[in-house]
VOGU-3710 file (C-alpha; in Angstrom, 3 decimals, decimal comma):
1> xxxxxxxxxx> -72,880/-52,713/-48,506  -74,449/-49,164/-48,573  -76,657/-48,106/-51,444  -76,164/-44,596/-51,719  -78,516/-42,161/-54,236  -77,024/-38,777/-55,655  -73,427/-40,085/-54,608  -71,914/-37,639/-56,597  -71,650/-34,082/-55,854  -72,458/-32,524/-52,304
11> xxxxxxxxxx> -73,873/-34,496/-49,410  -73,885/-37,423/-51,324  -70,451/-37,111/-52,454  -69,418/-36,217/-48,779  -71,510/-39,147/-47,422  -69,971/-41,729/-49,876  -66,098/-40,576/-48,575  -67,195/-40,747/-45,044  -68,562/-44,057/-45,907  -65,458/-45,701/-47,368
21> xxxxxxxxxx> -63,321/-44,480/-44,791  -64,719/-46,029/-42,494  -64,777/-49,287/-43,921  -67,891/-49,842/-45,908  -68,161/-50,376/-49,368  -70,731/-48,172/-51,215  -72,828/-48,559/-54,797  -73,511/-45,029/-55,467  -76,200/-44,332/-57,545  -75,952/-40,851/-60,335
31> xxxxxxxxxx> -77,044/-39,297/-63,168  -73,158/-38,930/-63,557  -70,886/-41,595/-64,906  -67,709/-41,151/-63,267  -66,728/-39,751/-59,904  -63,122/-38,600/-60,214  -62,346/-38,093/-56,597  -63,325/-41,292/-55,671  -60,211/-43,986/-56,415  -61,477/-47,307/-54,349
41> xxxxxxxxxx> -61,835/-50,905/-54,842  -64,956/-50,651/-52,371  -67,016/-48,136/-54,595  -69,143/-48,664/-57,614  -71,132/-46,195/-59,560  -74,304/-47,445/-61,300  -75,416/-44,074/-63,594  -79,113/-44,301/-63,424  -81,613/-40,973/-63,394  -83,900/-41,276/-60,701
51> xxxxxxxxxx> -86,367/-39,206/-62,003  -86,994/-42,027/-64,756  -89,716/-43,330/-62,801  -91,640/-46,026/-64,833  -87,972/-47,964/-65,743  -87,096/-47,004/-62,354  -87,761/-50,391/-60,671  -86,006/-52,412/-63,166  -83,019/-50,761/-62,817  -82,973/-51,048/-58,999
61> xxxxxxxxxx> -83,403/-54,669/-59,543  -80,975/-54,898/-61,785  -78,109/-52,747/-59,531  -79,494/-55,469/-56,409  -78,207/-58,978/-58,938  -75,138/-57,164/-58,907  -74,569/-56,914/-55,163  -72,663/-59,292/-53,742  -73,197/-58,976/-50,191  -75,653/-57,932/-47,766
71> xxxxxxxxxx> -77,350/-54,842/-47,966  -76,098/-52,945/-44,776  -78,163/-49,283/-46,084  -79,996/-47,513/-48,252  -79,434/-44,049/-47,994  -81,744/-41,550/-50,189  -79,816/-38,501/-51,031  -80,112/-37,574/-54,930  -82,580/-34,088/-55,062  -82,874/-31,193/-56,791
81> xxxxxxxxxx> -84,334/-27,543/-56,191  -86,639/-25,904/-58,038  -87,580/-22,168/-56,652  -89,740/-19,086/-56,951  -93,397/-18,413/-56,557  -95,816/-20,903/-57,831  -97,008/-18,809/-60,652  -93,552/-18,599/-61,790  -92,835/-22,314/-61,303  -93,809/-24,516/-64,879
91> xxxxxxxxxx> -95,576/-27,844/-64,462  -92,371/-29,671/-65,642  -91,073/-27,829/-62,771  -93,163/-29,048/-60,514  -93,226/-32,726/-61,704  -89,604/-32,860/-61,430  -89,325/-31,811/-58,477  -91,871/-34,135/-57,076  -90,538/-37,094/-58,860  -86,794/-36,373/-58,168
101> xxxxxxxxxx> -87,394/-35,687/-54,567  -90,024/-37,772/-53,341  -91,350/-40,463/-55,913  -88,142/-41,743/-56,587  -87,701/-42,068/-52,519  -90,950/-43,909/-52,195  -90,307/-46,540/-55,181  -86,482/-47,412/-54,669  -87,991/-47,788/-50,762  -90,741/-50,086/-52,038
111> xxxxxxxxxx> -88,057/-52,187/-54,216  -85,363/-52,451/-51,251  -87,743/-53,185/-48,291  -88,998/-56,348/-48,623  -85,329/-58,009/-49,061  -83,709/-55,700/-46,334  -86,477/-57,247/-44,057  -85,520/-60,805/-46,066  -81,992/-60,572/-44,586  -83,221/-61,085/-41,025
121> xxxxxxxxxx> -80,150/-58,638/-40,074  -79,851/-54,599/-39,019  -80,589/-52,709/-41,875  -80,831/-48,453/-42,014  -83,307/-46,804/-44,827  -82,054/-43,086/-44,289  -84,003/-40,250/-45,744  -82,594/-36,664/-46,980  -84,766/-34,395/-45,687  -84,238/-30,664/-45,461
131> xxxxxxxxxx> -85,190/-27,938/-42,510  -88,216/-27,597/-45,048  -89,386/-31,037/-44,619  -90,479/-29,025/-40,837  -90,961/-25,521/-41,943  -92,314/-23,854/-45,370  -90,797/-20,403/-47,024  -91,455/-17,937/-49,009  -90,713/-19,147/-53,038  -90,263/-22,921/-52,152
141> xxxxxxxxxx> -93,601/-24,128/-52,047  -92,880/-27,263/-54,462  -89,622/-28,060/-53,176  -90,732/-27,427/-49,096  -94,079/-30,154/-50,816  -91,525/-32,459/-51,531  -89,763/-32,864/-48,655  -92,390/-32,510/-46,084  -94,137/-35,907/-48,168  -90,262/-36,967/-46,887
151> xxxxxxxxxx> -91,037/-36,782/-43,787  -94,319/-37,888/-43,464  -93,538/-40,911/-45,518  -90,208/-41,328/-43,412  -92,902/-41,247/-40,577  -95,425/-43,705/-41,587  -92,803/-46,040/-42,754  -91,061/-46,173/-39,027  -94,074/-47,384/-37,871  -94,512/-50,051/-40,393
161> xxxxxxxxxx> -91,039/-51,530/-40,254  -91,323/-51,142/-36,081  -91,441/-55,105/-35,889  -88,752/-55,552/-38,238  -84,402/-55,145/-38,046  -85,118/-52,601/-40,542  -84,550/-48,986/-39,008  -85,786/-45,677/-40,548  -83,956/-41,913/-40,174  -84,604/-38,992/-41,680
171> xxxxxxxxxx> -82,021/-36,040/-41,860  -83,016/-32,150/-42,178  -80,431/-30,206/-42,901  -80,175/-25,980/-43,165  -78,258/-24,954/-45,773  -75,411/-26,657/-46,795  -72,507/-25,397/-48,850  -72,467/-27,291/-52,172  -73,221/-27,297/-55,485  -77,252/-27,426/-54,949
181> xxxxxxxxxx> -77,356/-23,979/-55,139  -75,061/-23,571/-58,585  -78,075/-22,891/-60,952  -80,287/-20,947/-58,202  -80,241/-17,153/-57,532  -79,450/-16,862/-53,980  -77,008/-18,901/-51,944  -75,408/-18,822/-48,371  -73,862/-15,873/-47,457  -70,121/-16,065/-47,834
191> xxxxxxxxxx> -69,144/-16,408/-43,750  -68,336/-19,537/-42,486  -71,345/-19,932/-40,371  -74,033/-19,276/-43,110  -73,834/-22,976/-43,743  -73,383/-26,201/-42,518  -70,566/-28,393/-44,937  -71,681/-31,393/-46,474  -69,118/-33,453/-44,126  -71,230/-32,407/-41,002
201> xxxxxxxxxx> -74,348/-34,118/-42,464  -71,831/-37,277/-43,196  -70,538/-37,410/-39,622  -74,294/-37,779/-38,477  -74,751/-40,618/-40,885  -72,031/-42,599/-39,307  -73,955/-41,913/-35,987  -77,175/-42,991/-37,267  -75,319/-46,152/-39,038  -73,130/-46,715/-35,547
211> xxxxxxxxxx> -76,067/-46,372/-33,262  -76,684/-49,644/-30,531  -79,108/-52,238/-32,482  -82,473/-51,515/-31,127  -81,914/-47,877/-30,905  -83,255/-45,860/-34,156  -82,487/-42,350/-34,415  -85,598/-40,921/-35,670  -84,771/-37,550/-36,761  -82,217/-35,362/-36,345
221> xxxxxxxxxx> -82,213/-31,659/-37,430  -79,196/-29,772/-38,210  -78,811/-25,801/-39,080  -76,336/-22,949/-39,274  -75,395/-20,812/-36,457  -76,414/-18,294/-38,527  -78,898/-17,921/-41,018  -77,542/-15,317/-44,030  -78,727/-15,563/-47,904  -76,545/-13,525/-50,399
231> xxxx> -78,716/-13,004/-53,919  -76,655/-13,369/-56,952  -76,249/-10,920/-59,150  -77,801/-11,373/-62,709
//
């Protein structure tokens, strides 16, 4: 079984059809009810917002009684983007980023670890990270905040679980063609090569997930060939 976070619309979405078809059954985890291009007897969505932090735990607990089976992943990929310069940026802004991208990361973490170490068997924590978990830019100083705590906390965590059969990843992608960047202002330019699709991130979870036992793949970047941002127009 693979817990999945944000299983419903871009990566996530890509990462939970990857998933199936190759045989493992998923509990996807959105603020969205229903998923209708998802038809499988091996999928379940639990609707949950992450950013809910203080019932947060309880609900992770309660998704866990329902599993069935041993927990094979947990793969953070729910996030949202929040952009512009930090004057512009409001401090509900800037909490929900934080708490969306990072918090909720840190506590469903704190929840699943102790019984993926429990099951005495592999188990993958893989984190969403973004090329500005490595690099900040100009207008994303909360969002590039959250994701480099990502990394560090994808990091530290490594080292803790290093005696365990619990493995920890942490995925940067460039941009990515999906529906992240609906309610911003810019976007990808329009040629193929702007972005990376959602089903290349997938194919590097199955690597991660496929890798020899006793081999963790730390970190693996992945970017455009080439980098162009088209602004909407107003």
């Amino acid at each position: 079984m693979v817990v999945l976070t944000g299983a419903s619309s871009g990566i996530g979405l890509a990462m939970t059809k990857a998933l199936l078809k190759n045989g493992y059954s998923v509990t996807g985890i959105s603020k969205t009810s229903e998923i209708d291009t998802i038809k499988s007897e091996n999928f379940k969505l639990e609707k949950l917002d992450l950013s809910k932090l203080d019932s947060l735990p309880a609900e992770l607990h309660r998704i866990i009684s329902e599993i069935d089976a041993p927990i094979r992943a947990l793969v953070h990929s729910a996030g949202i983007g929040k952009f512009g310069s930090l004057e512009q940026l409001s401090v509900s802004d800037m909490k929900l980023v934080m708490e969306t991208n990072f918090l909720s990361y840190a506590i469903a973490t704190k929840v699943f670890l102790p019984i993926l170490k429990r099951q005495n068997r592999l188990a993958d924590i893989i984190f969403m990270g973004s090329e500005s978990s490595i690099s900040g830019g100009r207008y994303g100083s909360i969002y590039c905040a959250s994701k480099f705590a990502v990394r560090g906390f994808a990091q530290s965590l490594r080292e803790e679980c290093a005696k365990t059969s619990v493995r920890v990843s942490i995925l940067n992608p460039g941009a990515v063609r999906t529906p992240f960047f609906d309610d911003l202002n810019f976007e990808p330019g329009s040629a193929q090569d702007n972005a990376i699709n959602p089903e290349d991130v997938a194919e590097v979870l199955l690597t991660i997930l496929e890798a020899r036992p006793g081999t963790v793949i730390d970190e693996v970047n992945l970017s455009p060939q080439t980098r162009v941002w088209s602004r909407k127009s107003s």
